[in-house]
N, C-alpha and C positions, 0 to 999 in steps of 0.2 A: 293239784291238791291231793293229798293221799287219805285213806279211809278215816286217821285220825282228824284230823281238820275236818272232814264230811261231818264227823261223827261226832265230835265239839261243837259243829254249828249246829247239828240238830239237835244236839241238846240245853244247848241255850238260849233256844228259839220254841217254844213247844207246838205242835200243828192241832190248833182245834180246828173241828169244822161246824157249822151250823147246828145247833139244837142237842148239844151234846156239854158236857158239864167239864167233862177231864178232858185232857188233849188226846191226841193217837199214842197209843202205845208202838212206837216202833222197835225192833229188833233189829241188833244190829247184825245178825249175821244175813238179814235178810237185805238189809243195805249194803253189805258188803259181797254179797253173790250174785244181788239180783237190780237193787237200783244203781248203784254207782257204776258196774259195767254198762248198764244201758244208758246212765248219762253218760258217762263218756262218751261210748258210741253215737250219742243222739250230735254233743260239740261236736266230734269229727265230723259227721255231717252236715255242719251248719255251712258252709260254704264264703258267704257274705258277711262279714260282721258288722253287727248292727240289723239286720234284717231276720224281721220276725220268721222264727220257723213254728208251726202250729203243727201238733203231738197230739192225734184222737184215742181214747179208749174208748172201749165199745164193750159191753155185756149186758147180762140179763140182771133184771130190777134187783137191789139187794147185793149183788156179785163182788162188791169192792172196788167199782169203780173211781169213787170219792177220794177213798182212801190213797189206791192207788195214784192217783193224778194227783194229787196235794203231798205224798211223800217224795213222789217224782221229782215232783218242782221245785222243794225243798231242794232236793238232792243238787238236781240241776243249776238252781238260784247259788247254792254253795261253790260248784267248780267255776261259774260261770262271772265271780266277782272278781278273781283273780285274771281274768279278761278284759275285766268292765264290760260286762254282758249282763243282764238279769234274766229270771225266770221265774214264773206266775202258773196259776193254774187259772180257767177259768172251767168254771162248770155249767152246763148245762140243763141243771137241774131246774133253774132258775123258769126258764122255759117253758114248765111245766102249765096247761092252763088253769084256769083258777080251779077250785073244788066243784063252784055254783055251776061252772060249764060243763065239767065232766059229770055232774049229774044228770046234765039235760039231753047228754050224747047218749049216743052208746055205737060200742061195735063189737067186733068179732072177737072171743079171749081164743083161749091156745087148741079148744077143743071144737073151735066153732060153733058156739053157740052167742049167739048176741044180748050183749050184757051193758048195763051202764057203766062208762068210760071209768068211772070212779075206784070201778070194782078191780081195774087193768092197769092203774096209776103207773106207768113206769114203759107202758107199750107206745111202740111211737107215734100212734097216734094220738095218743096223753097228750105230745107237745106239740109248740107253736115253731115248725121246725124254718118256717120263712122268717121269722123274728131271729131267730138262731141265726142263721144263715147271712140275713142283712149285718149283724153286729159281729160274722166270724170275716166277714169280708172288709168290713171296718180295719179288724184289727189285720187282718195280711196286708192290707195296702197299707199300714204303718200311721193311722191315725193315731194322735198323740195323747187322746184321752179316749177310751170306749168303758162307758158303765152297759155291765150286766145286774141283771136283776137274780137277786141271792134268793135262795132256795132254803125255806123255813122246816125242817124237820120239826119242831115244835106244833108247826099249822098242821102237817100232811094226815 
């Protein structure tokens, strides 16, 4: 599929994410320099068809990780129909422990000083990264339904 087709399906599909009223604004010159080369490149890598390949982004709280992983997927979900392939994001925001627990903690922020976990919402210690990890294992071994727990920006 060529950037028009990319670019037709994302616009007839809009990407919201949780707690947000309008969808992403995406750019198309940024889908065409920056996501559609790496989906590409992510299908040539897929090896197996039909076998899930899992794609981490990692940054700091705020960073666009969201973003990014949701227009990704898009991007990827659109080459990858022409396959009979699909692609999903999932987030790990979800993860996050409740508020009432991160009040009761506390750790280390960026300067070492020890603060209640609430105040570092987004450090990894925020999350429940064994919960994570049981339902990232789920879906590599090719389980045919796995619910994640969705991540309320409204609540945070």
């Amino acid at each position: 599929m060529d950037f028009t087709g990319v670019w037709e399906a994302l616009q007839a599909e809009p990407i919201y994410i949780d707690g947000f009223d309008q969808p992403l604004r995406v750019v198309a010159e940024e889908v065409r320099n920056a996501y559609l080369p790496l989906a590409r490149r992510l299908w040539e890598r897929q090896r197996v068809p039909g076998r899930r390949m899992l794609v981490g982004i990692s940054g700091l709280p705020g960073g666009g990780k969201t973003v990014t992983a949701a227009t990704l997927a898009r991007v990827l979900d659109a080459l990858g129909r022409g396959r009979g392939e699909r692609a999903t994001h999932l987030s790990l925001d979800g993860f996050h422990y409740p508020n009432a627990w991160l009040e009761s903690h506390t750790g280390r922020d960026h300067d070492g000083r020890v603060v209640v976990l609430r105040r570092i919402k987004g450090a990894p210690n925020t999350f429940d990264a064994e919960a994570a990890a049981r339902l990232l294992r789920r879906v590599r071994e090719g389980d045919e339904v796995v619910r994640f727990p969705v991540y309320s920006r409204a609540l945070h």
